[in-house]
N, CA, C and O atoms as a DFTB+ gen file, in Angstrom:
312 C
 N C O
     1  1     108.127     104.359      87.105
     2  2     107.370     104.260      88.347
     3  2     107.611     102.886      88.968
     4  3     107.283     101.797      88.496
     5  1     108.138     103.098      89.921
     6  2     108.484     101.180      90.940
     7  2     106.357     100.639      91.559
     8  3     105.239     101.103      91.781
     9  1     106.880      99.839      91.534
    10  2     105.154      99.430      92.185
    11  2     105.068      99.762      93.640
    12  3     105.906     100.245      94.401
    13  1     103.944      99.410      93.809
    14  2     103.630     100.184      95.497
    15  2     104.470      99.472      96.153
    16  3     105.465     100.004      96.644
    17  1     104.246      98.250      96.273
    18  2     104.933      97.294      97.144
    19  2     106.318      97.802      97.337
    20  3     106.573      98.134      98.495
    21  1     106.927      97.887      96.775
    22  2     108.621      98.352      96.763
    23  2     108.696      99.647      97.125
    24  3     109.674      99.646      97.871
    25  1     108.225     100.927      97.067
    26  2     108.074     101.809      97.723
    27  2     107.749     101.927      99.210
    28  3     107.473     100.992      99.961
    29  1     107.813     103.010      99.466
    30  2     108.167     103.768     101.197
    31  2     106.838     104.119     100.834
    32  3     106.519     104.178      99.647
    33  1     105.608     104.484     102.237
    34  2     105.057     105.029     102.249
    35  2     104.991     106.803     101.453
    36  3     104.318     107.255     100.526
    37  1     105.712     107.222     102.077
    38  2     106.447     108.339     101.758
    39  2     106.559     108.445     100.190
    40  3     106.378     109.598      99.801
    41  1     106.745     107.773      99.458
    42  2     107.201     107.649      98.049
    43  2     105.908     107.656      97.492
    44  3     105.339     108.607      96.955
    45  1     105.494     106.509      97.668
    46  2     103.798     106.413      97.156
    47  2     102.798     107.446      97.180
    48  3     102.037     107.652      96.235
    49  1     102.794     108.235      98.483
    50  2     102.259     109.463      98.683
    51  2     102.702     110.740      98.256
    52  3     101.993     111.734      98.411
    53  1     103.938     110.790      97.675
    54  2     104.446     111.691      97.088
    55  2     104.065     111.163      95.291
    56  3     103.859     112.208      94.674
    57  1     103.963     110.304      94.620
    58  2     103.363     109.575      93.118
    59  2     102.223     110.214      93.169
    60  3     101.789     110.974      92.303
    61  1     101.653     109.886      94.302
    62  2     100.029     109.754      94.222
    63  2      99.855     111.912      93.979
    64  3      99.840     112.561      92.933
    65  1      99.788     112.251      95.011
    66  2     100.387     113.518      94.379
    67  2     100.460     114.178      93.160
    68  3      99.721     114.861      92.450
    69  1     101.313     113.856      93.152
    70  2     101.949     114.451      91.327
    71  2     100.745     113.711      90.040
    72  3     100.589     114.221      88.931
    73  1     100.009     112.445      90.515
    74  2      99.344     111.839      89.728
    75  2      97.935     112.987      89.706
    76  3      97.279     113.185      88.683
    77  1      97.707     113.531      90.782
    78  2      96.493     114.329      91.084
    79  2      96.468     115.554      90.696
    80  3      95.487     116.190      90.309
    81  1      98.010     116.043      90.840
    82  2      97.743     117.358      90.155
    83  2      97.580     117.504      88.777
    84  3      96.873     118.345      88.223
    85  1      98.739     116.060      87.892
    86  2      97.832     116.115      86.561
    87  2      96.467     116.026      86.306
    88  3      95.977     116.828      85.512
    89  1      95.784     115.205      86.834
    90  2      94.456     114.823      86.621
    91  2      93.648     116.350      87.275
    92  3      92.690     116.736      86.605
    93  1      93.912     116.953      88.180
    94  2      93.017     118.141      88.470
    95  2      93.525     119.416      87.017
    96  3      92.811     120.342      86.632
    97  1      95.027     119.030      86.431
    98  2      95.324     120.269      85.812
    99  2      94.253     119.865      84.640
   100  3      93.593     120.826      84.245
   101  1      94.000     118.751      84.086
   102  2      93.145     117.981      82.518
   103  2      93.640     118.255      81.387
   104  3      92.989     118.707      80.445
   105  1      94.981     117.975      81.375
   106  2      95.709     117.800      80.172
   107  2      96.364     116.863      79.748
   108  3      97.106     116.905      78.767
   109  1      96.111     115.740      80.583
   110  2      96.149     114.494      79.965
   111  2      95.426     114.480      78.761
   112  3      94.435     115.128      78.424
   113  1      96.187     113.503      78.078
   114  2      95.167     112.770      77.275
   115  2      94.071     111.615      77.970
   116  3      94.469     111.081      79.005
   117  1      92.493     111.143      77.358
   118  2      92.149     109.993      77.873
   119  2      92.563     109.210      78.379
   120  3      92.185     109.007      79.533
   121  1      93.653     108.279      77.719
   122  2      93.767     107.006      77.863
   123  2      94.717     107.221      78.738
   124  3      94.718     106.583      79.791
   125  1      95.566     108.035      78.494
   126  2      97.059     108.167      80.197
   127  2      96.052     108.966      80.956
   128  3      96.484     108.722      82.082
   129  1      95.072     109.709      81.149
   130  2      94.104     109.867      82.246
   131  2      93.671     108.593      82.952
   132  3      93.894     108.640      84.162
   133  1      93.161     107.565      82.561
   134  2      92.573     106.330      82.792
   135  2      93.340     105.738      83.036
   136  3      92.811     105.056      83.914
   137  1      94.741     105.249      82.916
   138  2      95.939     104.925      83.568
   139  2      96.622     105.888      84.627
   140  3      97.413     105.448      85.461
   141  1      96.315     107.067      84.556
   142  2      97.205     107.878      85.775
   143  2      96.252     107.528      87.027
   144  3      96.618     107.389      88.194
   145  1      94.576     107.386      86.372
   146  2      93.583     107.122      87.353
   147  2      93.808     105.517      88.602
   148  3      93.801     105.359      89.822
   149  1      93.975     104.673      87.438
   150  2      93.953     103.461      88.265
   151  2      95.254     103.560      88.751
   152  3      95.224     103.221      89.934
   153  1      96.834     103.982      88.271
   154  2      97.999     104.181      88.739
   155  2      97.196     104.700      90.624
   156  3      97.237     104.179      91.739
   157  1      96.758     105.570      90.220
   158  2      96.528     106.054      91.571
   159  2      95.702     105.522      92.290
   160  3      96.170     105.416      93.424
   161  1      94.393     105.006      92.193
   162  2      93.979     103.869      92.884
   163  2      94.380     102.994      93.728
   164  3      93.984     102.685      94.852
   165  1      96.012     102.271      92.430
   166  2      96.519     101.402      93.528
   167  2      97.214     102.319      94.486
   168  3      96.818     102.110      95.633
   169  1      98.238     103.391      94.395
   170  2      99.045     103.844      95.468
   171  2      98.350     104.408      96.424
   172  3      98.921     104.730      97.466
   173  1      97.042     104.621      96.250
   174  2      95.825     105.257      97.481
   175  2      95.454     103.853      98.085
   176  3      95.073     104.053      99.238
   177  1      95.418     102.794      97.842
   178  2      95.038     101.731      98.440
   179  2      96.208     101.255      99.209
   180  3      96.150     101.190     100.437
   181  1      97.430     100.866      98.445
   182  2      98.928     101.130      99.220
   183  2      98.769     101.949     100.670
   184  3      98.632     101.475     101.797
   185  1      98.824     103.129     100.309
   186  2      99.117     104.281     100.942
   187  2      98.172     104.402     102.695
   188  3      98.567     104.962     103.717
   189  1      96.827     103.619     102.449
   190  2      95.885     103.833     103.340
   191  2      96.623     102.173     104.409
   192  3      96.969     102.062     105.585
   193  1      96.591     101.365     103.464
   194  2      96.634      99.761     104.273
   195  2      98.117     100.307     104.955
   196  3      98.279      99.798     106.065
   197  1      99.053     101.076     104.614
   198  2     100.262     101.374     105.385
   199  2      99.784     101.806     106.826
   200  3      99.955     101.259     107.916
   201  1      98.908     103.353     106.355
   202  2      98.280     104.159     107.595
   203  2      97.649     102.878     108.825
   204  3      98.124     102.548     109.912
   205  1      96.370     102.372     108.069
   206  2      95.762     101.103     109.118
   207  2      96.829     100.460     109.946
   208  3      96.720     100.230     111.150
   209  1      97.904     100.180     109.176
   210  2      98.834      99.078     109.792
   211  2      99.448     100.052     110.961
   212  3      99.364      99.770     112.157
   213  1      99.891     100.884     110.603
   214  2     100.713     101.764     111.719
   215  2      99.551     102.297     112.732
   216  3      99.773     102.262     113.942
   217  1      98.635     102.661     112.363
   218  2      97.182     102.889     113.317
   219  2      97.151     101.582     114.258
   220  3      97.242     101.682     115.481
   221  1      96.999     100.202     113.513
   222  2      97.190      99.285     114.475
   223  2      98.150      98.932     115.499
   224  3      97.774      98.238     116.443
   225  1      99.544      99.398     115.405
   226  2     100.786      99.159     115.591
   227  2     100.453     100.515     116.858
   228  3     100.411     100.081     118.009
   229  1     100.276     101.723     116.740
   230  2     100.302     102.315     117.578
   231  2      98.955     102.351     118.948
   232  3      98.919     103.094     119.929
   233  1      97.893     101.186     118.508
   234  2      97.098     101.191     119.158
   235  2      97.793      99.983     120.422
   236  3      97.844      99.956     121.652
   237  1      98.207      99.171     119.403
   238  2      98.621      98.163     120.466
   239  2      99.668      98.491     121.370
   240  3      99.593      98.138     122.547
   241  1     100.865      99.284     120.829
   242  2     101.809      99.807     121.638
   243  2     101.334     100.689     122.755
   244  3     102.108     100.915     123.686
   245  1      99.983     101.270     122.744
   246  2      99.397     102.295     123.514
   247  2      98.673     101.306     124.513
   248  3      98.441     101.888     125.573
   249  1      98.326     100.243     124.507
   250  2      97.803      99.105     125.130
   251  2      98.628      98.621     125.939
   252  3      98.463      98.736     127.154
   253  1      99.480      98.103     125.499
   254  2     100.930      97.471     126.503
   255  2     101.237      98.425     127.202
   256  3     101.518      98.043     128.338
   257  1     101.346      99.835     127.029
   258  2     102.314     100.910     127.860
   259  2     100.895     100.756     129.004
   260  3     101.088     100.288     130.126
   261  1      99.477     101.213     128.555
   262  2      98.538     101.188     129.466
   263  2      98.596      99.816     130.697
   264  3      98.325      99.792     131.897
   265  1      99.166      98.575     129.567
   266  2      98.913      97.163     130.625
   267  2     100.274      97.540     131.968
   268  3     100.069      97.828     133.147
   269  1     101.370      97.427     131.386
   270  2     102.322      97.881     131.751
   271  2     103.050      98.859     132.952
   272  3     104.144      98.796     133.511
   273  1     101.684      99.963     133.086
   274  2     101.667     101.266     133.877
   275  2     101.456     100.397     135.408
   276  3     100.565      99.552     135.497
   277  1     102.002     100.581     136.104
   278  2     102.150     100.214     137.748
   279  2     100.436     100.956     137.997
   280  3     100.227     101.963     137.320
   281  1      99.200     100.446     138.984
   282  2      98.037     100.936     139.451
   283  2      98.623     102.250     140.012
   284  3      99.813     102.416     140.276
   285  1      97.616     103.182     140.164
   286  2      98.108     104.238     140.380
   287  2      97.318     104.069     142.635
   288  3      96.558     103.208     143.079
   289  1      97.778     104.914     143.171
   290  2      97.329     104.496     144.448
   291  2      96.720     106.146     144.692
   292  3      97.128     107.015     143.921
   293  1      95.787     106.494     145.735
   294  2      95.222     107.630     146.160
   295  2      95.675     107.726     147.524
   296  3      96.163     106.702     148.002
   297  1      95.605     108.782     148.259
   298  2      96.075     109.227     149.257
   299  2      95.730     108.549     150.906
   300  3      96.313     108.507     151.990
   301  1      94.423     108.074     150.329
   302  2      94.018     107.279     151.793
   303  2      94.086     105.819     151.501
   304  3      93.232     105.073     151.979
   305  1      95.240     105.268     150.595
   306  2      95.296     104.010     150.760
   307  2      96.798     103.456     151.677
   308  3      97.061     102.374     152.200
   309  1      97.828     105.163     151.538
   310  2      99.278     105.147     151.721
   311  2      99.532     105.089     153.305
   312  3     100.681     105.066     153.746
């Protein structure tokens, strides 16, 4: 398993995954339960601060296009 950091969104969310369906199937043992658990912790914490960042990234890009947009004019100003 590479650490979050070095992973693609994409990658992490695909770990995280496969980490869940063991833990929903319960055939882990304890102790790799309790490690598949926090394993996944971190790539859900990874996985979300990616989302925020691109949430931010597309808010601001949606801001500039808004600053950006020429006023719009109505018919009895032309």
């Amino acid at each position: 398993m590479t650490e979050p950091a070095e992973q693609t969104f994409e990658q992490a969310q695909a770990e995280l995954e496969q980490i869940v369906e063991r833990l929903e199937r319960g055939q882990a043992p304890l102790d790799e339960a309790l490690k598949l658990w926090e394993k996944g912790e971190e790539l859900y914490a990874f996985c979300k601060a990616k989302l925020d960042a691109a949430e931010g990234r597309v808010e601001e890009l949606a801001r500039r296009a808004e600053q950006s947009r020429p006023p719009e004019t109505t018919a009895s100003e032309g």
